[in-house]
C-alpha positions as CSV (number, residue, x, y, z in Angstrom):
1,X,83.5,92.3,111.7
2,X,84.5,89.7,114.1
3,X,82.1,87.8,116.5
4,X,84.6,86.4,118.8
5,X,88.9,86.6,118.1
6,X,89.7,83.9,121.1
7,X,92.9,82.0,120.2
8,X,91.8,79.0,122.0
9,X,89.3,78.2,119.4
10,X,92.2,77.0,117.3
11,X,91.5,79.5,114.5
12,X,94.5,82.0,115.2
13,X,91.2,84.7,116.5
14,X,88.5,83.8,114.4
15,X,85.0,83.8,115.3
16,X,82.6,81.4,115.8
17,X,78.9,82.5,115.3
18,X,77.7,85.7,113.6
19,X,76.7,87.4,116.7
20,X,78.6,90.6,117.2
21,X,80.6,90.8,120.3
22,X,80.1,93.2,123.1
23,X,77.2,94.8,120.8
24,X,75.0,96.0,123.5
25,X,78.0,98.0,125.2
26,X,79.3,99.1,121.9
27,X,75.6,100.8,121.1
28,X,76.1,102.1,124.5
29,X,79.5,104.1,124.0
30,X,78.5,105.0,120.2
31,X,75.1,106.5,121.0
32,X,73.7,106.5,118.1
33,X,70.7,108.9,117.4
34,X,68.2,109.6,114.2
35,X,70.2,111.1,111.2
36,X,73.6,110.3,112.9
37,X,76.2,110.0,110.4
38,X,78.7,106.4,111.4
39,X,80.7,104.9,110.2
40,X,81.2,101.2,110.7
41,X,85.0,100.5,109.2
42,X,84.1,96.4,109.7
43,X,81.4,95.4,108.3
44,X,81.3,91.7,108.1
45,X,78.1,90.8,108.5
46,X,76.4,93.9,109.5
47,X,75.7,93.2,113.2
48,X,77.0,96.6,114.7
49,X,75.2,98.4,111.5
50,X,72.2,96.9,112.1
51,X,71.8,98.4,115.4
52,X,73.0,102.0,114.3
53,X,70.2,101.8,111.4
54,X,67.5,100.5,114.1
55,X,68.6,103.9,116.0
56,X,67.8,106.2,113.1
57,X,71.0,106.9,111.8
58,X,72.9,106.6,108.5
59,X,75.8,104.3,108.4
60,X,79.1,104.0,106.2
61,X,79.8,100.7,106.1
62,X,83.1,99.2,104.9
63,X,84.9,95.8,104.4
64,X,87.8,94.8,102.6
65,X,85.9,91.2,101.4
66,X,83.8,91.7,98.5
67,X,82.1,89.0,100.3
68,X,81.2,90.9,103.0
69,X,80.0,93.4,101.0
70,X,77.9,91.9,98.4
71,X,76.0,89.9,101.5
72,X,75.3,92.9,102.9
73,X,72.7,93.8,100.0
74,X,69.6,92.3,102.5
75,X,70.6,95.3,105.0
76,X,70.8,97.8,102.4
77,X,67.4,96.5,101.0
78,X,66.0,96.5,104.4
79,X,67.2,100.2,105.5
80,X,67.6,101.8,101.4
81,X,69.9,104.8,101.3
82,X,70.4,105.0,104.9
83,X,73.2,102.1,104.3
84,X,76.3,102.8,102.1
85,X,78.3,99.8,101.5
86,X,81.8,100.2,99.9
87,X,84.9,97.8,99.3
88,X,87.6,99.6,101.0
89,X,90.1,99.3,103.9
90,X,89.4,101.3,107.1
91,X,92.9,103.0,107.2
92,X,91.2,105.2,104.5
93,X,87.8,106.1,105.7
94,X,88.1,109.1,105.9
95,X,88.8,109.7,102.1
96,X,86.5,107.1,101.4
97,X,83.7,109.2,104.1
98,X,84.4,112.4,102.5
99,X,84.2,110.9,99.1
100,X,80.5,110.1,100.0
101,X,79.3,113.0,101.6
102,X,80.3,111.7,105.0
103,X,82.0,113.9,107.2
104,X,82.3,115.2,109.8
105,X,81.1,111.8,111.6
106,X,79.3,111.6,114.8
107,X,80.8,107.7,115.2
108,X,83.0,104.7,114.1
109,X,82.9,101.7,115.2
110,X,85.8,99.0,114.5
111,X,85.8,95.6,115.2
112,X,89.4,94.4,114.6
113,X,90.2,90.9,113.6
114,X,89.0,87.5,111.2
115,X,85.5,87.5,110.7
116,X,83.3,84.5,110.9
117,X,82.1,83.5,107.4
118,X,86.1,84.3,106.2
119,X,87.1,81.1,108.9
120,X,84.2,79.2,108.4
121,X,84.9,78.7,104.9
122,X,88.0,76.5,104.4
123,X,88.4,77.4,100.9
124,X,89.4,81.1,102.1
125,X,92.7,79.5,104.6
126,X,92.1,81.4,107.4
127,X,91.7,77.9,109.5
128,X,93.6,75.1,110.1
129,X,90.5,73.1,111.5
130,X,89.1,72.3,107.8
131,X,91.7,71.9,105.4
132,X,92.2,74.4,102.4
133,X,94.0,76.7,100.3
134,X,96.6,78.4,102.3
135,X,95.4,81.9,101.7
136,X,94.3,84.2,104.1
137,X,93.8,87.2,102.1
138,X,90.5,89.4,103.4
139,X,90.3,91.0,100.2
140,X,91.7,88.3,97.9
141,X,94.7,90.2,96.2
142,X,98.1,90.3,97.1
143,X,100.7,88.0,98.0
144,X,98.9,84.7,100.1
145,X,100.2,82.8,103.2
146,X,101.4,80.2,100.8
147,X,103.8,82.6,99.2
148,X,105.1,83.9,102.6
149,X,105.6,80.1,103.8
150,X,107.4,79.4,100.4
151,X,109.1,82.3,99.8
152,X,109.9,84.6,103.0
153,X,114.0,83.9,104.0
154,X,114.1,82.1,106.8
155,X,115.0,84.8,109.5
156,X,112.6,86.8,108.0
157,X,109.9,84.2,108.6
158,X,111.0,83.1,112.1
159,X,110.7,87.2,112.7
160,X,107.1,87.4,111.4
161,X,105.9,84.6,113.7
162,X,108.2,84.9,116.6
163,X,106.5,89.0,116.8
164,X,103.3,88.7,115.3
165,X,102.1,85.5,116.4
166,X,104.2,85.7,120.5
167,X,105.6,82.5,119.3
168,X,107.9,81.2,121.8
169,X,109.2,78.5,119.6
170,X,109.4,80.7,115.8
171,X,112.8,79.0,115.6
172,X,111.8,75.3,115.8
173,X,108.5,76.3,113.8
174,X,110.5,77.8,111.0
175,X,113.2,75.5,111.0
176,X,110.8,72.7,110.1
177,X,109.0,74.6,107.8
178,X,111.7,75.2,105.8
179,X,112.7,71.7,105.6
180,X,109.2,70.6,104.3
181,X,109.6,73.8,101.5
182,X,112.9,72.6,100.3
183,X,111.1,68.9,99.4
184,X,107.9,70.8,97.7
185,X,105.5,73.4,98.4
186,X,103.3,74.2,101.1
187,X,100.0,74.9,99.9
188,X,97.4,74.0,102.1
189,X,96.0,74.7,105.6
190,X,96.3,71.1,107.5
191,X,99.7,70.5,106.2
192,X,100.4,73.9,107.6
193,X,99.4,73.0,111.2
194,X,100.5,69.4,110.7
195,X,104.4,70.7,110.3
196,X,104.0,73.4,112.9
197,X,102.6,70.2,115.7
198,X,105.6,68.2,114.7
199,X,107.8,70.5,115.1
200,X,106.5,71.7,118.4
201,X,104.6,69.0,119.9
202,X,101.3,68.9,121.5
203,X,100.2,67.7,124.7
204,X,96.8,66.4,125.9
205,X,96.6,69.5,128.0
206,X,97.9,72.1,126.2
207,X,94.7,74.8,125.8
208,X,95.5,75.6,122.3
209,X,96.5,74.0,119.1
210,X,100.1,74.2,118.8
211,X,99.8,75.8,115.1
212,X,97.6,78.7,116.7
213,X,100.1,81.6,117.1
214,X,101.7,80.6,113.7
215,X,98.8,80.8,111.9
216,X,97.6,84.7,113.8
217,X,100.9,85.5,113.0
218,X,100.2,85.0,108.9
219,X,97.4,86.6,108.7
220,X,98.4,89.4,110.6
221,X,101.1,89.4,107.8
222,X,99.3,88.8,105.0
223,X,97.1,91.4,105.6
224,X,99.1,93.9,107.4
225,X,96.5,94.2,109.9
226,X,98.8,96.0,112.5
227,X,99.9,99.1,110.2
228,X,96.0,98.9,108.9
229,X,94.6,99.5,112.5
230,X,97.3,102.6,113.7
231,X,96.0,104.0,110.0
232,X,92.2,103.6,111.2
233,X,92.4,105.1,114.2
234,X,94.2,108.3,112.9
235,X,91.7,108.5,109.8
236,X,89.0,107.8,112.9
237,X,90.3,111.0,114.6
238,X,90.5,113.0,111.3
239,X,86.6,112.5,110.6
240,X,85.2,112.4,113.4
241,X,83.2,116.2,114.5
242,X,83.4,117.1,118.1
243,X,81.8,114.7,120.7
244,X,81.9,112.3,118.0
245,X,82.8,108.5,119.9
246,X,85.3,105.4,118.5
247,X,84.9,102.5,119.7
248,X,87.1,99.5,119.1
249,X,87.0,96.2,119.4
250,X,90.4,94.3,119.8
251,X,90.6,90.6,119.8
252,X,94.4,89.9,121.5
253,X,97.3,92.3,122.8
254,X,99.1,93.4,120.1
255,X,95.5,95.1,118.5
256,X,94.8,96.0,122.3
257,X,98.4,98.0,123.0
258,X,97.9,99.9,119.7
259,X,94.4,101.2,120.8
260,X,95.4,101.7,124.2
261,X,98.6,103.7,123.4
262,X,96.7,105.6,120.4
263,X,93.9,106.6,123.2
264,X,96.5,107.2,126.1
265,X,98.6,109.5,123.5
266,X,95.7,111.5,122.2
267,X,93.9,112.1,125.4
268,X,96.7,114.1,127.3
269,X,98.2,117.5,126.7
270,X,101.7,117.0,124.5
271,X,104.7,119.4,124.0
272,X,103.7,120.2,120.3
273,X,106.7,118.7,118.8
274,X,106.9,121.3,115.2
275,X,109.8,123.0,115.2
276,X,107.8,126.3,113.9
277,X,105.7,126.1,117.7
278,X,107.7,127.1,121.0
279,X,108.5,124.0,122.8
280,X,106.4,125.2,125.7
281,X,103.3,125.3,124.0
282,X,100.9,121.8,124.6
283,X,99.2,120.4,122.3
284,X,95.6,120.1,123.6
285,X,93.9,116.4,123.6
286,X,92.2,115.1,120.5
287,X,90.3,112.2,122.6
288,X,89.1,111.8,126.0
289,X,88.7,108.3,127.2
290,X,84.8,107.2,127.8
291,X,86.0,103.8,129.5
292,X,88.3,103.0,132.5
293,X,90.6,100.5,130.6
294,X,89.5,97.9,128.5
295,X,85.6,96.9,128.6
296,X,85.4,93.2,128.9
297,X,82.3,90.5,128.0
298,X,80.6,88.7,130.9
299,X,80.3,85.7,132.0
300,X,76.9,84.8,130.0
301,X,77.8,86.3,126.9
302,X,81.0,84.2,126.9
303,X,79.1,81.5,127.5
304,X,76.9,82.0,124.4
305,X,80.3,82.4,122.6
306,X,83.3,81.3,124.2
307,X,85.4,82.8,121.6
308,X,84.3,86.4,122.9
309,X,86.3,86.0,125.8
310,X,89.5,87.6,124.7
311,X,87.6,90.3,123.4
312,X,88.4,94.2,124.5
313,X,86.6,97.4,124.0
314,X,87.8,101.0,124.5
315,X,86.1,104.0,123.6
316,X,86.5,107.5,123.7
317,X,85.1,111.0,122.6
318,X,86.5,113.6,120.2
319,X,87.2,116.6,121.2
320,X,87.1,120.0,118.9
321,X,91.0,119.8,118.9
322,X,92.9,119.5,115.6
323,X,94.1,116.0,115.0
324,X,97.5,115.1,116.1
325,X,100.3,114.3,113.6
326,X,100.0,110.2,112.6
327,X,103.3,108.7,114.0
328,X,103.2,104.9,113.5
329,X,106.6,104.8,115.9
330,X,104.2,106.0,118.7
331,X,102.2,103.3,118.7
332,X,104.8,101.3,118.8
333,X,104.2,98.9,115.5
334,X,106.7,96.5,115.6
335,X,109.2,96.4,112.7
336,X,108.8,93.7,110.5
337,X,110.4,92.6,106.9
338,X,108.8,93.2,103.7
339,X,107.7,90.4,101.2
340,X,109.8,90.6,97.8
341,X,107.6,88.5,96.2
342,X,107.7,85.1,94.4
């Protein structure tokens, strides 16, 4: 769970503190009531939880960190079986709800983005403030950002950070990077953003550290974060009953669009598109929306964390419609090339 994904902190959307953004407006839209089933697919430290268990109701939490997951032992000890934690990525919580006795849901909650503790700690590479292993993995396994720096061809790269990370300049960013990986390998964090300045330049009044939209850009990659949201927000609409509520909590626009066109698509009547159904038959709305656009923070709780302020909730309610087909194209997930390995 995030607590703030501003890029003008310099950590490519990472939070700051471990206050959970927007939470009074999120407990708001979820509604959560005494023996509620939720799920909360972002666990991170527990904030949005917290306030579903102090409502009375049960809560599914998940987190890819084992980190995440093995702090939240003082909740669980604090709330017993009302908690259940579980390692797991929220594109698959539905299995992982029906697995554990819950389904239907009456909520889910998702807070989309770096957490806190993972960019606090240099050692996990998430940060370019505090130099460290250049990493970025949420669940430690799989290929790191040091392996897509090192490895990833060159137009391959430029791609990833030119898309991912709205990187005006991917060309003069990967061009040097390449240059430094053909001399020795890139390995850690500050060297990172120390190639990626160079090659871009930095002036005293720029708002953000030139490295910022490279780094996003890498973790987005690293941890397919993109293809991992359009998954949770169909598994969302799979498990969650009628009048059930999502909520989600984007961080910048490429998270935002995806919620917003996922929301927009599921919440109007649609030529069903089976070739078995006459083409003049509509296929009724699985959502309908419980906010007008995107619900920003204010002014003081920016204040109290100035990397809130790019934050963006949207929320909706199931209706007793079957869900819609999953069509990542829809969404419009950009294309992007794989990693072959090292």
């Amino acid at each position: 769970m995030t607590t703030g994904g501003d890029t003008l902190t310099g950590v490519a959307g990472g939070p700051a503190g471990h206050t959970p953004v927007l939470l009074k407006e999120v407990v708001e839209l979820l509604a959560p009531a005494a023996g509620g089933l939720y799920v909360d697919g972002t666990f991170g430290r527990g904030g949005y939880s917290r306030a579903i268990l102090a409502a009375g109701g049960r809560v599914l939490a998940i987190d890819r960190d084992p980190d995440a997951i093995a702090a939240g032992s003082a909740l669980q000890a604090e709330f017993g079986d009302r908690l259940t934690l579980v390692q797991g990525r929220f594109g698959e919580l539905d299995r992982i709800a029906q697995e554990r006795g819950f389904a239907p849901v009456d909520g889910v909650v998702l807070d989309i983005g770096v957490s806190s503790p993972q960019v606090d700690d240099p050692a996990r590479g998430f940060s370019f403030m505090k130099d460290g292993p250049l990493d970025m993995r949420m669940d430690r396994r799989g290929p790191t950002a040091a392996d897509i720096v090192n490895r990833m061809p060159e137009g391959d790269l430029r791609r990833i950070i030119a898309v991912l990370g709205e990187e005006r300049k991917a060309g003069a960013v990967v061009r040097a990077i390449v240059a430094a990986r053909d001399d020795h390998e890139i390995e850690r964090t500050g060297e990172l953003a120390t190639i990626v300045e160079k090659a871009i330049g930095r002036r005293p009044t720029d708002p953000i550290h030139p490295a910022t939209r490279t780094f996003q850009a890498l973790r987005i990659f690293v941890n397919d974060e993109l293809e991992e949201l359009a998954r949770g927000l169909a598994a969302a609409e799979r498990i969650l009953k009628g009048g059930g509520r999502l909520v989600v909590v984007a961080f910048h626009s490429l998270e935002d669009r995806i919620v917003k066109r996922f929301l927009t698509e599921r919440s109007r009547a649609r030529p069903a598109t089976s070739r078995h159904q006459p083409m003049t038959e509509a296929r009724p709305p699985s959502f309908v929306p419980l906010t007008r656009g995107a619900v920003a923070p204010g002014a003081a709780e920016i204040a109290a964390n100035p990397r809130a302020r790019s934050a963006k909730l949207r929320a909706a309610v199931r209706t007793a419609a079957p869900a819609h087909a999953f069509d990542a194209a829809a969404l419009g997930l950009p294309a992007l090339p794989a990693f072959a390995g090292a």
